[in-house]
Structure formats: C-alpha cells, structure tokens
C-alpha positions as semicolon CSV with decimal commas, in nm:
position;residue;x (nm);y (nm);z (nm)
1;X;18,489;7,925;-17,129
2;X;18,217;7,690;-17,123
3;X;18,160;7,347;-17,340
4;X;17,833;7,189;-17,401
5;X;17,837;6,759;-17,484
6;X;17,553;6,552;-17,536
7;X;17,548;6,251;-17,372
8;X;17,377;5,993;-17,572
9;X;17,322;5,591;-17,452
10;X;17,435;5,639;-17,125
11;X;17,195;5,557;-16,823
12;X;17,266;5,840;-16,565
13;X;17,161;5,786;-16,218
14;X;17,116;6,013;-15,895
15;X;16,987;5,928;-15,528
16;X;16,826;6,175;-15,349
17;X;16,765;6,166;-14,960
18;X;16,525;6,308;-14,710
19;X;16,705;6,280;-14,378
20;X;16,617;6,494;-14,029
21;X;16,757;6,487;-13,689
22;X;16,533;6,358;-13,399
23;X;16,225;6,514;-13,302
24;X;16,383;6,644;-12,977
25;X;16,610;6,796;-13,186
26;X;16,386;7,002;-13,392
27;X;16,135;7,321;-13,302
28;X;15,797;7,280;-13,375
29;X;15,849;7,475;-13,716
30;X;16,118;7,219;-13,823
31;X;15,893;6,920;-13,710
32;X;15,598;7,087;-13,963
33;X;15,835;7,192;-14,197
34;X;15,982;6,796;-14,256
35;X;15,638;6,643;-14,260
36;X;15,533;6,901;-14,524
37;X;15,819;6,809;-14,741
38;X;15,799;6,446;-14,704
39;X;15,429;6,452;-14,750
40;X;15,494;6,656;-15,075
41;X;15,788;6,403;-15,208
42;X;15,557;6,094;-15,119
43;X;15,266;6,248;-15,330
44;X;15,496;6,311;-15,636
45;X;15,646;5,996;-15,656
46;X;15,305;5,798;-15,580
47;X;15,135;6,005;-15,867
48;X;15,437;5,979;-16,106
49;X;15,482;6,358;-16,139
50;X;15,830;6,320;-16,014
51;X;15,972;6,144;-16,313
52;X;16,195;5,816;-16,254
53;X;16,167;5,913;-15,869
54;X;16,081;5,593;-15,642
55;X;16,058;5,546;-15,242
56;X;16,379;5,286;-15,212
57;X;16,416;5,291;-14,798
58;X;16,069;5,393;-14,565
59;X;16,107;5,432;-14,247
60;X;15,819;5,283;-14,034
C-alpha cells in the first residue's frame, strides 16, 4: 500500500555529481561519451533550463 504527503515549507535539497575515472582508464567511446554529458549539463545549468541546478566544484 502506498501513501501520498505533501510537503509544504520545507526547503529540500539534492547534490548531483559528474565524476569519471582517468583518461587512461577510459576507451575512446567513454572519453566522448563524458565530454558529451558534461558539455550537455554545463549548457543547462548556464541557460537555466536545469532548474535550481548550479556548477558548485569545476575542475580546471
């Protein structure tokens, strides 16, 4: 049996991270594959279409 409860006044908080072995770890498909999805995370938060998303750690 399931229960549904709204949760009302509460500020509700997540973190999210983007992590990825070494380079020399990773095949050529995984190396494409992580700059694809970090390019596509970067994008959303920059244009706000990822909504209360925001870069807190970059890596240089």
């Amino acid at each position: 049996m399931f229960e549904v409860a709204e949760i009302a006044g509460a500020r509700l908080r997540r973190l999210n991270s983007l992590c990825s072995v070494s380079d020399e770890e990773l095949s050529p498909a995984g190396r494409a594959v992580r700059v694809v999805l970090a390019d596509c995370a970067s994008e959303l938060v920059a244009k706000g279409r990822w909504a209360g998303a925001r870069f807190s750690h970059l890596d240089p």
